[in-house]
Backbone as a ProteinNet text record, in pm:
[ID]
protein_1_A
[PRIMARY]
XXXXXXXXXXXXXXXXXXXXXXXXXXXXXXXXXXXXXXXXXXXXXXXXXXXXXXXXXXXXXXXXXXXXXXXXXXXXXXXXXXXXXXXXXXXXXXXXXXXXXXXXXXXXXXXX
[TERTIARY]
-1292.8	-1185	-1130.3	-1003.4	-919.5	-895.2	-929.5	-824.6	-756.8	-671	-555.7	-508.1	-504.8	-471.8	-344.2	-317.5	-183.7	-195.4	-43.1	-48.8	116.8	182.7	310.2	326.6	374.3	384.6	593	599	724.9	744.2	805.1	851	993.7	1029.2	1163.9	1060.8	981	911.7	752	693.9	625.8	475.6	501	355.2	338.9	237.6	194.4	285.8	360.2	392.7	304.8	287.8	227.2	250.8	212.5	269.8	369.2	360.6	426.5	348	454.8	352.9	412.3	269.7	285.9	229.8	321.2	236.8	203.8	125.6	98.5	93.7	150.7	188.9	163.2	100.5	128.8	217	274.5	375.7	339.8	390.7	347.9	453	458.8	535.7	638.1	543.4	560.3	598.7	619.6	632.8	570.3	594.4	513.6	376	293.6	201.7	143.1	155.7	70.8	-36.6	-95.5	-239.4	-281.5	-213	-261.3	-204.7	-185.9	-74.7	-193.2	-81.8	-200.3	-64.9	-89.6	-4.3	-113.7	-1.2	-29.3	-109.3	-229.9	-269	-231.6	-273	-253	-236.2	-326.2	-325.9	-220.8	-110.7	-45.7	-112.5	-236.6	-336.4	-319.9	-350.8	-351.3	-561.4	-609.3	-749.8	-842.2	-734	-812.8	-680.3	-732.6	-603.6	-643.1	-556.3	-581.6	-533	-649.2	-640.5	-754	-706	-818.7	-724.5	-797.8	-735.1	-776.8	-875.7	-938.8	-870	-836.7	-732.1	-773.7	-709.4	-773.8	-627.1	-625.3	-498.4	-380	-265.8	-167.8	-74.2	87.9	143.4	199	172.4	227.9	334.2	323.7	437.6	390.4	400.4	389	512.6	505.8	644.8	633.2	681.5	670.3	799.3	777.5	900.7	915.8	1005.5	1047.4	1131.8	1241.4	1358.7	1271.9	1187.1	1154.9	1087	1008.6	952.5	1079.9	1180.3	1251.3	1382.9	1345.1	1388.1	1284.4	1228	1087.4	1094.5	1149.6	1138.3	1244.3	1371.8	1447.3	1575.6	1558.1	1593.2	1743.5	1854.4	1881.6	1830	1879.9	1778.6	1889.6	1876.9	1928.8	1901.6	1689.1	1658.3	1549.8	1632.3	1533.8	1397.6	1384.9	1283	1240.1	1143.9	1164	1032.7	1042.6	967.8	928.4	775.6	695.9	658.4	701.1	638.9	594.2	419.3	316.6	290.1	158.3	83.3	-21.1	-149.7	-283.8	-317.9	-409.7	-451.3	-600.7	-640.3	-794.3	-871.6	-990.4	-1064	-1028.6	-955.7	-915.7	-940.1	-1036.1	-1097.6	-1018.9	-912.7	-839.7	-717.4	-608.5	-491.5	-432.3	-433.2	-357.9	-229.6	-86.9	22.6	91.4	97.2	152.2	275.5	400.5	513.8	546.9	621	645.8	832.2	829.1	980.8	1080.6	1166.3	1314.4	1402.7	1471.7	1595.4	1694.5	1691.3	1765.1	1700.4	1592	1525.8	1402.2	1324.8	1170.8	1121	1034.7	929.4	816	743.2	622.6	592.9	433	358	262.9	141.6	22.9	-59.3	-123.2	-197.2	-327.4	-465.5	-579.2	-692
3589.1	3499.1	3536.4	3452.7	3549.1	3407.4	3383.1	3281.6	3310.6	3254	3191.7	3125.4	3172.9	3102.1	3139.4	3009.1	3031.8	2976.1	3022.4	2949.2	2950.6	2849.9	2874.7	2856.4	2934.7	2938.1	2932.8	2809.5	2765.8	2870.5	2962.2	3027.7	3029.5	2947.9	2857.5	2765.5	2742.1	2656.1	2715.5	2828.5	2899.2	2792	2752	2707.4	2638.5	2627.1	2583.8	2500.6	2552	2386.8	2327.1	2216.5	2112.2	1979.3	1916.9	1867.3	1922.1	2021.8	2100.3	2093.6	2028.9	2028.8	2200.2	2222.8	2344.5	2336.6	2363.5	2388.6	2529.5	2548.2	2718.9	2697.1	2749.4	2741.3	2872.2	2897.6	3039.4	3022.3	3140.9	3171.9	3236.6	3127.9	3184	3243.7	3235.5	3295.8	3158.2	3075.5	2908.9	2823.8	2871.3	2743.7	2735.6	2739.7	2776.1	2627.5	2634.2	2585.2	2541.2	2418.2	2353.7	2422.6	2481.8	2505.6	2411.9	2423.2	2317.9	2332.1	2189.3	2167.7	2145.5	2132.7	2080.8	2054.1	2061.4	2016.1	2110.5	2143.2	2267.3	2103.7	2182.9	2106.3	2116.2	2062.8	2109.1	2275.8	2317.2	2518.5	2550.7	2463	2540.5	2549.8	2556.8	2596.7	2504.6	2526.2	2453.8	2511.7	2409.4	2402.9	2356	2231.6	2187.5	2166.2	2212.6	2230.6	2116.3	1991.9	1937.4	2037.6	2064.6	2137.5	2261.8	2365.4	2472.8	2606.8	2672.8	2730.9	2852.9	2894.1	3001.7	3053.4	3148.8	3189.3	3347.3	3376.1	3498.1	3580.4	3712.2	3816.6	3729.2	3771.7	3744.6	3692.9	3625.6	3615.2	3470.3	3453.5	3346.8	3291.8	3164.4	3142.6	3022.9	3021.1	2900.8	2876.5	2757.7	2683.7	2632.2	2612.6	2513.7	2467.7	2328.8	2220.7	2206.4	2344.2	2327.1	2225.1	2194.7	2093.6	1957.7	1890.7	1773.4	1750	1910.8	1981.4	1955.6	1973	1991.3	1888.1	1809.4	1663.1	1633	1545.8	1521.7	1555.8	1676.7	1739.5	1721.5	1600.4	1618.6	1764.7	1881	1968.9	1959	2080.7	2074.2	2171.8	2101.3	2180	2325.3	2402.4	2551.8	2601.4	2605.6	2640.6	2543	2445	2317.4	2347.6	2497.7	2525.9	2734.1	2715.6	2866.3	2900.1	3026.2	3059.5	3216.3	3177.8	3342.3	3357.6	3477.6	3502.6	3629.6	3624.1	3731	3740	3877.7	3913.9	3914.3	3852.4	3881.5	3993.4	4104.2	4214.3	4208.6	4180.1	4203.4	4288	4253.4	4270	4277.3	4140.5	4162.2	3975.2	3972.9	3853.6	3781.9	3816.1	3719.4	3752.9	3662.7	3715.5	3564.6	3630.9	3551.8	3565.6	3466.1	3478.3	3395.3	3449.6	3342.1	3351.3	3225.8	3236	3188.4	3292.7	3290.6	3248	3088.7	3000.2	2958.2	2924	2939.6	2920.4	2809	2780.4	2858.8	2971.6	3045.7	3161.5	3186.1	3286.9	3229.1	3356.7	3315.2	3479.5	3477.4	3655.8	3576.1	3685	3618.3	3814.2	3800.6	3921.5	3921.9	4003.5	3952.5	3979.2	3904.7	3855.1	3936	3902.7	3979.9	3843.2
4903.2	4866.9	4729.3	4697.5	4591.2	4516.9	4393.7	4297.6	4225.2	4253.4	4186.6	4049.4	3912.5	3806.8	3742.4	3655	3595.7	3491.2	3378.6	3280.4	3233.7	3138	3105	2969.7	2875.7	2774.7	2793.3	2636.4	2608.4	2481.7	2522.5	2423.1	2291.3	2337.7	2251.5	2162.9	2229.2	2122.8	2008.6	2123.8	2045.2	2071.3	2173.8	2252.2	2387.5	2412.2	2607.4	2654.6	2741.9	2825.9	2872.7	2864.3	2912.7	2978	3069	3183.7	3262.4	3323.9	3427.2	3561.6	3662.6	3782.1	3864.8	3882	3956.6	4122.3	4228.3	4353.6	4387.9	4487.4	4550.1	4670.9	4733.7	4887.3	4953.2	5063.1	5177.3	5231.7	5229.3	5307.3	5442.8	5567.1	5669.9	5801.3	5894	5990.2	6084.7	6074.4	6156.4	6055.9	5917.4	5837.4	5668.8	5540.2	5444.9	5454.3	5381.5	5400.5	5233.9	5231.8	5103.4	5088.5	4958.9	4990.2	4860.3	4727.8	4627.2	4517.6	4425.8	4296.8	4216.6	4076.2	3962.8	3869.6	3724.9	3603.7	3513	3398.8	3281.7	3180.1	3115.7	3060.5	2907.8	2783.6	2672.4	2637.1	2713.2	2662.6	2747.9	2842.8	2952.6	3056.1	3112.1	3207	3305.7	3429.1	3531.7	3577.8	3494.8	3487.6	3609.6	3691.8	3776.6	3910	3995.7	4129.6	4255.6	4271.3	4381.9	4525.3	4596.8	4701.2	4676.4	4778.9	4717	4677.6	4545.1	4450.4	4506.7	4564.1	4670.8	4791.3	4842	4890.9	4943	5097	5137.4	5162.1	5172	5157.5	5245.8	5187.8	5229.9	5159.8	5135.5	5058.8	5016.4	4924.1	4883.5	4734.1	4706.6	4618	4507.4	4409.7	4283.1	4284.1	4277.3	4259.5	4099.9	3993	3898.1	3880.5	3893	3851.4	3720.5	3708.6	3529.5	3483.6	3586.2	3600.3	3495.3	3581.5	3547.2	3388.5	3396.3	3247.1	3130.3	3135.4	3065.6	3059.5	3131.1	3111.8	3003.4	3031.9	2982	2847.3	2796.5	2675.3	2611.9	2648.4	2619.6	2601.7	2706	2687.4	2851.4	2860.6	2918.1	3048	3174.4	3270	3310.9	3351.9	3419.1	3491.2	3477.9	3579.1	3642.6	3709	3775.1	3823.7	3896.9	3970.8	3968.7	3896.9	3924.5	3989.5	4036.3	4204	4188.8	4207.1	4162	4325.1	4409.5	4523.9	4507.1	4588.5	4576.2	4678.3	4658.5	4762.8	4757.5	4775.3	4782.7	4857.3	4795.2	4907.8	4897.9	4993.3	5110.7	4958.2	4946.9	4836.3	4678.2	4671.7	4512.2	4494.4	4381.2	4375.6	4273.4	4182.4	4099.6	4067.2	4054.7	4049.1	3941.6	3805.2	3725	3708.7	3706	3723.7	3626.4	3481.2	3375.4	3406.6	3320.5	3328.6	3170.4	3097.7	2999.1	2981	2950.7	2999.6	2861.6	2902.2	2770.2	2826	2782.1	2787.2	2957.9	2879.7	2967.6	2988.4	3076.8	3088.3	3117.4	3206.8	3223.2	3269.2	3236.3	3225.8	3312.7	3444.9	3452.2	3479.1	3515.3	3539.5	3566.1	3652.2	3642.7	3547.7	3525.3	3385.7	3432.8	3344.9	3363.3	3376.1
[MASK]
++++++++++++++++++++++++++++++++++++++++++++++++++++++++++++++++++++++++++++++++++++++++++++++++++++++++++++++++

């Protein structure tokens, strides 16, 4: 099995977002498929995932609801929703996927 971690750093501001709800979903053939959300904690981290964060090859997607993030922050929204889609491959046990967010712009990559 393969996990799954993330993190989002506010770079306009020069630290973690925090309270960001993030989901992760498979992407399947019949339909995408919930697998499990959480929210960025103080470090940005999504530390603890309702659902399971464990996950076997194949492809899927993090959603984070920046929109509501950036209400919240008093900021204006642009990009309501931005959308990381991957691939898990058959013997690879971790796959970190930060998203580094701004105003107008967002960088993600896999992390280590």
């Amino acid at each position: 099995m393969t996990t799954i971690t993330t993190h989002v750093l506010d770079t306009a501001a020069g630290r973690p977002a925090a309270g960001l709800e993030v989901r992760l979903e498979r992407l399947e053939a019949g339909g995408d498929r919930p697998v499990a959300s959480g929210q960025t904690d103080a470090s940005g981290r999504v530390r603890t995932w309702s659902g399971e964060a464990e996950v076997g090859a194949g492809q899927y997607r993090l959603s984070f609801d920046t929109g509501a993030w950036s209400l919240a922050a008093g900021r204006p929204v642009f990009y309501p929703r931005v959308i990381i889609e991957f691939e898990v491959r058959e013997g690879e046990s971790h796959y970190h996927m930060p998203l580094l967010l701004a105003p107008f712009s967002y960088t993600t990559y896999r992390g280590s």
